[in-house]
ChimeraX commands (.cxc) that place a marker at each C-alpha (Angstrom):
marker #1 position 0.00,0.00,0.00 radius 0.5
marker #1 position 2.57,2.16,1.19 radius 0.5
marker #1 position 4.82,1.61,-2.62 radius 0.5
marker #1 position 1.09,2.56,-4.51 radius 0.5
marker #1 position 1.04,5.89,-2.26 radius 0.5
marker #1 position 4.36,6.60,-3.79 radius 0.5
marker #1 position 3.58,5.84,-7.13 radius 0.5
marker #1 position 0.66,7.84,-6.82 radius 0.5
marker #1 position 2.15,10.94,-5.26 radius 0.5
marker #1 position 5.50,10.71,-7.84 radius 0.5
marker #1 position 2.93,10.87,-10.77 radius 0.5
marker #1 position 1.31,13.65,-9.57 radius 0.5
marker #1 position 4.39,15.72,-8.97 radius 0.5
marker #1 position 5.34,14.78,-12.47 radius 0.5
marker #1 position 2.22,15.80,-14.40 radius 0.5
marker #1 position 2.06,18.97,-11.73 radius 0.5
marker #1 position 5.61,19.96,-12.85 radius 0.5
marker #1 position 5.02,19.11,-16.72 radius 0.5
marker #1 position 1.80,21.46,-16.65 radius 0.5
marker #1 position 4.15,24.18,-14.80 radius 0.5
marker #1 position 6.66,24.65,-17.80 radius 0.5
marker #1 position 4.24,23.98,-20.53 radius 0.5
marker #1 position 2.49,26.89,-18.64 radius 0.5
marker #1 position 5.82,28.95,-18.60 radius 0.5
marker #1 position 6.63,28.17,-22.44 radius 0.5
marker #1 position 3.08,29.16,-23.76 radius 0.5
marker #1 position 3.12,32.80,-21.08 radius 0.5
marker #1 position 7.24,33.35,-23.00 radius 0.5
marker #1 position 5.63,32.24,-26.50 radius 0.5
marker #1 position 3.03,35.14,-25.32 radius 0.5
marker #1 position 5.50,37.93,-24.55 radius 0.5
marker #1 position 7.73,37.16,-27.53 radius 0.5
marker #1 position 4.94,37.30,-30.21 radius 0.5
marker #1 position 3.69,40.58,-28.26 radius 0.5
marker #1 position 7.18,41.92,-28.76 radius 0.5
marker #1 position 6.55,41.42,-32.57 radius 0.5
marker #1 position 2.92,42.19,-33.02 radius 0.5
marker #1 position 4.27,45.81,-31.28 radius 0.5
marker #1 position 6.93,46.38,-34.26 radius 0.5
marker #1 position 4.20,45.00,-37.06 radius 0.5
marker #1 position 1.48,47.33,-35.30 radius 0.5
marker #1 position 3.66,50.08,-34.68 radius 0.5
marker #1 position 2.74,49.96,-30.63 radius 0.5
marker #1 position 4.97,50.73,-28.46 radius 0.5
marker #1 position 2.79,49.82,-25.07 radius 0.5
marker #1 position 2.85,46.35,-26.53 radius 0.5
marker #1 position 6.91,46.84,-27.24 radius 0.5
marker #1 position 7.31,48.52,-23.68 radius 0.5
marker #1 position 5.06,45.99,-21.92 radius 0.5
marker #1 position 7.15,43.00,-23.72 radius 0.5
marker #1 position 10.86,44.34,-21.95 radius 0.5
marker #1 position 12.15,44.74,-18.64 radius 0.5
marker #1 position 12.61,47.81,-17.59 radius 0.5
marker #1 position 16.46,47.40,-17.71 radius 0.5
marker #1 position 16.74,44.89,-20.93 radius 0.5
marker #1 position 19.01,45.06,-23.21 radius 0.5
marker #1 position 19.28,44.85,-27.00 radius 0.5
marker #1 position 22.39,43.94,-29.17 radius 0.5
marker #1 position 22.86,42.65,-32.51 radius 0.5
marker #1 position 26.09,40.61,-33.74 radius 0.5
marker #1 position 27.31,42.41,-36.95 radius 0.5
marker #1 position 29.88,42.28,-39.79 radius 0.5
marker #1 position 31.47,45.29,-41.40 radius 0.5
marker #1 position 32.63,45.11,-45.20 radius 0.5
marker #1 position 35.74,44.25,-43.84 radius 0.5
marker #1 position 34.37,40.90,-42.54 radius 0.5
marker #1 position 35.05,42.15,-39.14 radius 0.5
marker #1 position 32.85,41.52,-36.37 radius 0.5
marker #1 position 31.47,43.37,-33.43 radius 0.5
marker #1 position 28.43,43.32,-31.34 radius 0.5
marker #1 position 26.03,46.96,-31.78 radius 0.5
marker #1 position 24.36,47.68,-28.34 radius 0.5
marker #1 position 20.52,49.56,-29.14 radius 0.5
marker #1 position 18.64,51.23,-26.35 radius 0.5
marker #1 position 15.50,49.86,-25.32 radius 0.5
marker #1 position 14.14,53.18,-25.17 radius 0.5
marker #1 position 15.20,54.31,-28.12 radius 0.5
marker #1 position 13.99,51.20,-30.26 radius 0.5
marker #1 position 10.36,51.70,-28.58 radius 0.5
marker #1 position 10.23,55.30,-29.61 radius 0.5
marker #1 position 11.74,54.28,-33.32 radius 0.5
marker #1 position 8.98,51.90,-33.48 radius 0.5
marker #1 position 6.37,53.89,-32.38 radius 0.5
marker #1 position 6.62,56.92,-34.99 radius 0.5
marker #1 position 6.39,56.67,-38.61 radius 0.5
marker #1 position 8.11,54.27,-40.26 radius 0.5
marker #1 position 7.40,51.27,-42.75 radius 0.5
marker #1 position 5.73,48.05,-42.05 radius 0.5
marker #1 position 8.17,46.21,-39.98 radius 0.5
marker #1 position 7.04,42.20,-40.14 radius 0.5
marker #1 position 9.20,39.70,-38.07 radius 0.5
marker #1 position 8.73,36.24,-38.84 radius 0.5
marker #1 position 9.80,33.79,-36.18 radius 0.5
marker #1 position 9.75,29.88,-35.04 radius 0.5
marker #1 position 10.88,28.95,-31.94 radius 0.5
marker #1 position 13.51,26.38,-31.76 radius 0.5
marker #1 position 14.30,26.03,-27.80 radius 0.5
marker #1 position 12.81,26.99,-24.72 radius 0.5
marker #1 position 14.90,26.17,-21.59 radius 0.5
marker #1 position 13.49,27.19,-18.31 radius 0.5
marker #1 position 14.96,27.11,-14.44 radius 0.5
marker #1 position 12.77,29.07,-12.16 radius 0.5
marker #1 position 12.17,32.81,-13.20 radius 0.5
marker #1 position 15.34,32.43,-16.05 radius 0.5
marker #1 position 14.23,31.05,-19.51 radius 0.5
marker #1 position 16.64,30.94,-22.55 radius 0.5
marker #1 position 14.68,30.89,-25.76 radius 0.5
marker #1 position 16.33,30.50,-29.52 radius 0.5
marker #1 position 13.89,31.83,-32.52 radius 0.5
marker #1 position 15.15,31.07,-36.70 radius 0.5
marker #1 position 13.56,34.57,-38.04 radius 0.5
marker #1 position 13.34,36.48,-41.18 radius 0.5
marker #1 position 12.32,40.31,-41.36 radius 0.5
marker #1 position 10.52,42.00,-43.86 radius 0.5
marker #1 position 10.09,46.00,-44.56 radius 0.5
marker #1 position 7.05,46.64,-46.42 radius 0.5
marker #1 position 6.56,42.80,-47.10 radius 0.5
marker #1 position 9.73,43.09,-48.82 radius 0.5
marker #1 position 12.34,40.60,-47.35 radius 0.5
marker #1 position 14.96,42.57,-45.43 radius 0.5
marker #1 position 17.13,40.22,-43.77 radius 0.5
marker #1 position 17.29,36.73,-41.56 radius 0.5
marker #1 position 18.98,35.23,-38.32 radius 0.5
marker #1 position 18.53,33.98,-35.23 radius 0.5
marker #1 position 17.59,35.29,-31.90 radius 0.5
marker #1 position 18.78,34.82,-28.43 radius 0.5
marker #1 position 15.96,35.89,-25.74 radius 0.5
marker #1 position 16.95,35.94,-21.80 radius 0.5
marker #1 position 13.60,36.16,-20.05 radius 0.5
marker #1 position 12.92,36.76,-16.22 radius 0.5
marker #1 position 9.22,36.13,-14.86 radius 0.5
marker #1 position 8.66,38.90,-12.33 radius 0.5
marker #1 position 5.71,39.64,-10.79 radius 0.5
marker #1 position 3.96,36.61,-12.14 radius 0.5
marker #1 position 4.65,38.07,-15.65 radius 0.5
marker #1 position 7.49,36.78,-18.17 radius 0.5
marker #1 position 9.47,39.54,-19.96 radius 0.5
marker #1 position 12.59,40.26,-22.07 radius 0.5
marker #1 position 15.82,40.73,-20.13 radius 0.5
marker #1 position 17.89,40.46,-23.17 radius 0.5
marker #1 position 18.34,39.72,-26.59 radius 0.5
marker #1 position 21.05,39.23,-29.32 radius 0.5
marker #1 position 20.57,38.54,-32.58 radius 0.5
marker #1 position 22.53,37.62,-36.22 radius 0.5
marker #1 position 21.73,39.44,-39.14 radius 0.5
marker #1 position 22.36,37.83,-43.24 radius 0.5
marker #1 position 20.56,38.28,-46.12 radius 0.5
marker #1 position 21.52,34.36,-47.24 radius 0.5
marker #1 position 21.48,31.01,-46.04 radius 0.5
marker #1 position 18.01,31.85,-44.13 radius 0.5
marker #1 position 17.80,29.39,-41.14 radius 0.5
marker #1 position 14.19,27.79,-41.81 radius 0.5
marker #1 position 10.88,29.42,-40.26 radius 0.5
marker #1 position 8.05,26.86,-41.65 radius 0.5
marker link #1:1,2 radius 0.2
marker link #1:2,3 radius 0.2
marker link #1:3,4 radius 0.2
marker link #1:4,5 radius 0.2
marker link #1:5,6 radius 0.2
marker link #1:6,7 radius 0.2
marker link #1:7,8 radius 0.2
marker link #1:8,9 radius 0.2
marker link #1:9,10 radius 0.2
marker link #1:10,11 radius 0.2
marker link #1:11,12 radius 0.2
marker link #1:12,13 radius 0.2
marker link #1:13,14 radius 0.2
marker link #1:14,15 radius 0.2
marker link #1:15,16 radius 0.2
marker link #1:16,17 radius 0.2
marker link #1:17,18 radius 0.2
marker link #1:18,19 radius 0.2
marker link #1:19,20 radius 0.2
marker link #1:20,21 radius 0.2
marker link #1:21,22 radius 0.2
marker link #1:22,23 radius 0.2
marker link #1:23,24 radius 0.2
marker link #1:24,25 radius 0.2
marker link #1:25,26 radius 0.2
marker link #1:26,27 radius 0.2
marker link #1:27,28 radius 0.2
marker link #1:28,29 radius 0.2
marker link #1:29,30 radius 0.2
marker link #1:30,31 radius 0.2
marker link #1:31,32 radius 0.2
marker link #1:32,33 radius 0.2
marker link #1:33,34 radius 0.2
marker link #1:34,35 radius 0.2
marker link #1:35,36 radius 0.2
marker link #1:36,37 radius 0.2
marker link #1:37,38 radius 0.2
marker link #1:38,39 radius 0.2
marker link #1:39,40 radius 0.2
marker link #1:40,41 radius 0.2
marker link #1:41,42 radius 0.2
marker link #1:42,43 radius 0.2
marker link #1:43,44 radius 0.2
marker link #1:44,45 radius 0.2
marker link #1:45,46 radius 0.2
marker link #1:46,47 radius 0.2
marker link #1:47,48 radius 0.2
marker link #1:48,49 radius 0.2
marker link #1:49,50 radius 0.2
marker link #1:50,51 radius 0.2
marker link #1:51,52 radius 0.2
marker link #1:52,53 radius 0.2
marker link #1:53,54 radius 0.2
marker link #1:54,55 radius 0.2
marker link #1:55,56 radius 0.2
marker link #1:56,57 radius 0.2
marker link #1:57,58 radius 0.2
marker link #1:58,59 radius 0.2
marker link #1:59,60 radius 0.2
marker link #1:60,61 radius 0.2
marker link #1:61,62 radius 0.2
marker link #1:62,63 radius 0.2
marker link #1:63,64 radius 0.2
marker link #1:64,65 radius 0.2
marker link #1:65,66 radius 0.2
marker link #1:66,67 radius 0.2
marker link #1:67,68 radius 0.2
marker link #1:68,69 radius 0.2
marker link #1:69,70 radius 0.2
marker link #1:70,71 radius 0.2
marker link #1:71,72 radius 0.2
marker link #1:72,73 radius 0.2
marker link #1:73,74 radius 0.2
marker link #1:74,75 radius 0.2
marker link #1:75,76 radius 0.2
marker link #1:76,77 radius 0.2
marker link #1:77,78 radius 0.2
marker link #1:78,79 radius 0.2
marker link #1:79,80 radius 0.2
marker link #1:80,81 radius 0.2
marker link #1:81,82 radius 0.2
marker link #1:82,83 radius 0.2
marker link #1:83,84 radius 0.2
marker link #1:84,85 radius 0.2
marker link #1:85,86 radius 0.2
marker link #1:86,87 radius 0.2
marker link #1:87,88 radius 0.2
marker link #1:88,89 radius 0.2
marker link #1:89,90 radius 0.2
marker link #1:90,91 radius 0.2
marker link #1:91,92 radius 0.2
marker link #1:92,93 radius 0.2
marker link #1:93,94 radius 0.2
marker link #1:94,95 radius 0.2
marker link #1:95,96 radius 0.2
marker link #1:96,97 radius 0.2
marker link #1:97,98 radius 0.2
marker link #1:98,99 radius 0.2
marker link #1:99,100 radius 0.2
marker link #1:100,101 radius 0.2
marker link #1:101,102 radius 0.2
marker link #1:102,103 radius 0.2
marker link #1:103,104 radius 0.2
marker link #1:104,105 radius 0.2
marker link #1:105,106 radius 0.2
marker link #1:106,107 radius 0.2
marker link #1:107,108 radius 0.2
marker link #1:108,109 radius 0.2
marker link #1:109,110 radius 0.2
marker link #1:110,111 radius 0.2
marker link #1:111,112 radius 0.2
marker link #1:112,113 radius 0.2
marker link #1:113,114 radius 0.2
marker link #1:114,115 radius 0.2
marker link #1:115,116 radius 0.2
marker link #1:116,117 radius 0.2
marker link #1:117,118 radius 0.2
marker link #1:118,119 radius 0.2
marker link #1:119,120 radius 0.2
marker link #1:120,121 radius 0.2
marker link #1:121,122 radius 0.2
marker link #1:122,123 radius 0.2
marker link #1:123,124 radius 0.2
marker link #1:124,125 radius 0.2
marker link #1:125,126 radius 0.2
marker link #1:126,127 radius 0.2
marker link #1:127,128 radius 0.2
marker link #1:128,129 radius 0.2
marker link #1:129,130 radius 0.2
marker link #1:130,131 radius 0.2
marker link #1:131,132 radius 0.2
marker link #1:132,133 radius 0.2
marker link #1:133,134 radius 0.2
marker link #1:134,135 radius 0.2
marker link #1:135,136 radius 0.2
marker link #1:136,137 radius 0.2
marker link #1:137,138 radius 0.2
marker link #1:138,139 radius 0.2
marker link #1:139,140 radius 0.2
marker link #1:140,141 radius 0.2
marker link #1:141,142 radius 0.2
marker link #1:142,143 radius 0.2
marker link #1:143,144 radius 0.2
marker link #1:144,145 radius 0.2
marker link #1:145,146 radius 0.2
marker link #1:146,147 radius 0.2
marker link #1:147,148 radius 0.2
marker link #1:148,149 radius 0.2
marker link #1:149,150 radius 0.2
marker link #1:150,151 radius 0.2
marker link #1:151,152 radius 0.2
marker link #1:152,153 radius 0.2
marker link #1:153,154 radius 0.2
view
């Protein structure tokens, strides 16, 4: 009796745990696709309610020298760019990882960006999340930029 208790209660704790980060993945999914329905709506509550009020934004590049260096943006400064006039800015993106310990999440997204439905350019993206306040948001993200050898988004 005492081994079907176990059994019982170690199931439980399983499925209880399982429904927790399937929970977390779909509330990150959430804040990410907010983050790029802001830019394609031209919103920037929905940008500024995606970030952390101390995130950070970089972007890996190469100059024509093939040199490369990592550009820092300000959060501030890309919500404001965002929300004024500007052309339709569409960010396609499939999520290819989701790793979660406690309030930290790691998330990796294939993308491709389009200005005016006109392709623009493709890469990846590296999200750090923190949940604070019940509420997932973006700590951080880095990202590669190519206009070839698009990493897949179907």
């Amino acid at each position: 009796m005492k081994n079907v208790f176990t059994l019982i209660l170690l199931l439980f704790a399983t499925q209880s745990f399982g429904q927790n980060a399937s929970n977390n993945e779909i509330e990150i999914k959430k804040t990410i696709n907010q983050l790029f329905e802001g830019m394609y709506k031209s919103d920037s509550t929905l940008l500024k309610n995606s970030f952390d009020k101390n995130a950070i934004l970089q972007t890996i590049v190469k100059n024509k020298e093939g040199i490369v260096s990592v550009k820092n943006e300000s959060t501030q400064e890309f919500i404001k760019s965002i929300g004024g006039k500007h052309p339709q800015y569409e960010e396609k993106i499939k999520f290819i990882d989701i790793k979660v310990d406690g309030e930290l999440a790691t998330v990796w997204t294939n993308y491709q960006f389009f200005v005016d439905n006109k392709f623009s350019h493709c890469g990846v993206n590296s999200f750090q999340m923190v949940k604070s306040n019940n509420s997932w948001k973006i700590a951080y993200i880095i990202d590669t930029r190519r206009k070839d050898n698009c990493p897949d988004i179907n």
